[in-house]
LODO-244171 format. One record per residue (C-alpha): z negated, y negated, x negated. Coordinates in steps of 0.02 Angstrom, whole numbers, plus 50000, padded with zeros to 5 digits. Each point is the difference from the previous one (the first is absolute). Layout:
// LODO-244171
ZYX...
//
This chain:
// LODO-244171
500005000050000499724988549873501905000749920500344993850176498884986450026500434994349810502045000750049499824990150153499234987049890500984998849874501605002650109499214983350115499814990849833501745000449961500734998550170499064983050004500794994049821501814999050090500775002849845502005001650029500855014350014500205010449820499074988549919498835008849869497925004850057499254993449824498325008850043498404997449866498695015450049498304991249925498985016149947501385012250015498995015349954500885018050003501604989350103499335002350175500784984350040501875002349949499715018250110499554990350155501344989049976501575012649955499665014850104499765006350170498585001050102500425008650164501304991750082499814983649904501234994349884499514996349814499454980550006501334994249862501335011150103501714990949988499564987849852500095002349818497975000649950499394991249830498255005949983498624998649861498515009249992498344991949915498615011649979498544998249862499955016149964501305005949874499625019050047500724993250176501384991349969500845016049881499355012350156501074985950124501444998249884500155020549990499725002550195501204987850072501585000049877500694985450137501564987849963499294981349996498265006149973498904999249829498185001249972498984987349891498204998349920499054984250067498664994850084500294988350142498614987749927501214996049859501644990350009501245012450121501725006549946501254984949995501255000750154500244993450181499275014250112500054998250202498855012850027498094999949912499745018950034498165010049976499385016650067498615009949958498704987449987500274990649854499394983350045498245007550047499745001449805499964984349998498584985150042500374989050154500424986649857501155007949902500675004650157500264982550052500704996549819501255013849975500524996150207500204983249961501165003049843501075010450095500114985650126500384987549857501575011049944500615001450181500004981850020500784998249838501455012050024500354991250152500515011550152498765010750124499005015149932498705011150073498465005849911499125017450046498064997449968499255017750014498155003050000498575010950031499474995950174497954996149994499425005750169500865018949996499035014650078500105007649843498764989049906498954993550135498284998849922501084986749867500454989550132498874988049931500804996649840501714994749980500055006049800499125014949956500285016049882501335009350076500535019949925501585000050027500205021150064501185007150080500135018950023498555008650086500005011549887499784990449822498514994949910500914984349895499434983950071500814982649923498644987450048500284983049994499514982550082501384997350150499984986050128499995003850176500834987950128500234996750200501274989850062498924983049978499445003149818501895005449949500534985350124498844987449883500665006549844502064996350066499424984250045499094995349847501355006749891501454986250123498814988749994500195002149802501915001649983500134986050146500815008450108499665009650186500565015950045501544998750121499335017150090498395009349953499445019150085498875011749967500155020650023498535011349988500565018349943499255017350021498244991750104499315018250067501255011549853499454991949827499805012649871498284997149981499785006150173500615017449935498834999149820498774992850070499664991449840499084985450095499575003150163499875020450025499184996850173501614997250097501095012950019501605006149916501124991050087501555001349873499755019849992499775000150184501704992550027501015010549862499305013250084500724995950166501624994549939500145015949915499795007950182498305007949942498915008050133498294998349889500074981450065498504997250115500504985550084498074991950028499844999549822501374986449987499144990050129499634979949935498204994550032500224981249963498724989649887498994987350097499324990949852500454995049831501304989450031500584983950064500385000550228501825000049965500025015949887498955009350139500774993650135501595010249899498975015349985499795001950183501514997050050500865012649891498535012050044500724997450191501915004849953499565012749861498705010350112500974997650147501415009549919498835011449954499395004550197501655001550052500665009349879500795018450059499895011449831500655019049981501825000649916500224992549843501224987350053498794992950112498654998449849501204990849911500674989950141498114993450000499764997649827501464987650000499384993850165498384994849930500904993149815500944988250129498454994450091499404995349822501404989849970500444992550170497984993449983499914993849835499634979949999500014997449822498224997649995499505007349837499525014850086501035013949912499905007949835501244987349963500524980750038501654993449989500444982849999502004993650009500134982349949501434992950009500564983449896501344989250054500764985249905500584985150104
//
């Protein structure tokens, strides 16, 4: 589900650039890791089109990590595309770029000021270059399920796991955002480059799916809701459907963001009553029922393992 969310995004991003017809996508993915970002935007996800379908796609990867950018540069052998070293604190790769891209998180490592700074930069170049660009801001959302009990902080020591099954945790400081915290930083960071964002929307991903819901790495009271849904789309029988019932918080967070929780609660459960189980292609008609419900709910609160802002920077 996430590939999906993440295409719709980007594929909105550049569908609001009107760029003309055959003209080049000069893309710059900020924290490129392992390439994830070229993936989403050359290949297929279900019926969707690759994003840069129809155009020729000049693309540069910047990842710190050398390790990464060799593992990116072997994985996705793509015309237009190379992979660079950087960190997105330092001065950027030269070039006019109309789409800012980031997946995975990589703004979280960051402190809401050098978030602000390294925003505002990328504003500064737009403005200089002279024609519309969008920016793709993604982030660790700060009131997920998956770390409730850290609702409190937005910065705290995060171990960056994965597989259920591993015992190698990568922890770090990460900064956790909702929609007015990330929406401060964008405007700090115009306010900077003086400029204003022409549009500006926010996109929660994966809210009751996160990964952490299936390691349990930081909240292991809720249940496995990612495993719980594989297992349906597989067509499994072992699923019990109570378990995947969502008991919304009450407290810990701001009216708005519980106000959220109920109301998806509503939908999700309800889904849940009705549901008629037995064959396998009814299990897996549900498990994309209730993927749907996530995403047809969403507000772009800051409620989902991950935030995403689009900004989008227009020059008079």
């Amino acid at each position: 589900m996430e590939e999906v969310v993440s295409h719709k995004i980007f594929a909105s991003a550049v569908q609001r650039l009107r760029l003309p017809a055959g003209r080049p996508l000069r893309v710059l993915d900020i924290g490129s890791g392992a390439g994830d970002g070229l993936a989403l935007l050359t290949e297929l996800h279900g019926d969707l089109a690759p994003v840069a379908a129809g155009r020729p796609l000049d693309y540069v990867g910047l990842d710190g990590d050398p390790g990464m950018v060799e593992t990116a540069t072997a994985l996705h052998p793509v015309l237009g595309a190379t992979f660079r070293v950087g960190d997105m604190r330092d001065r950027l790769p030269e070039g006019d770029f109309d789409l800012y891209l980031s997946c995975g998180v990589p703004y979280s490592h960051l402190t809401f000021d050098e978030l602000v700074e390294v925003v505002a930069d990328i504003m500064r170049r737009i403005l200089g270059a002279g024609r519309r660009a969008a920016i793709i801001i993604d982030v660790l959302g700060r009131f997920s399920i998956e770390w409730m009990r850290n609702w409190h902080c937005p910065r705290w020591n995060y171990a960056m796991t994965f597989f259920e099954d591993t015992t190698e945790r990568l922890e770090q400081q990460m900064t956790f955002f909702d929609r007015s915290s990330l929406g401060a930083a964008i405007a700090a960071a115009a306010c900077s480059a003086g400029t204003r964002p022409a549009e500006l929307g926010f996109t929660d991903r994966s809210i009751l799916v996160g990964r952490h819901t299936a390691t349990g790495a930081f909240n292991p009271s809720i249940p496995p809701y990612r495993t719980l849904i594989n297992d349906l789309a597989r067509g499994s029988s072992g699923v019990s459907l109570p378990e995947l019932h969502f008991e919304p918080p009450t407290v810990g967070a701001p009216p708005e963001i519980l106000h959220f929780f109920r109301t998806l609660a509503g939908s999700w459960n309800g889904l849940l009553d009705q549901a008629v189980t037995g064959s396998e292609k009814r299990l897996r008609a549900l498990a994309s029922a209730l993927l749907r419900c996530e995403m047809r709910e969403q507000r772009g609160l800051g409620v989902g393992h991950s935030l995403t802002a689009t900004v989008i920077i227009d020059v008079a």
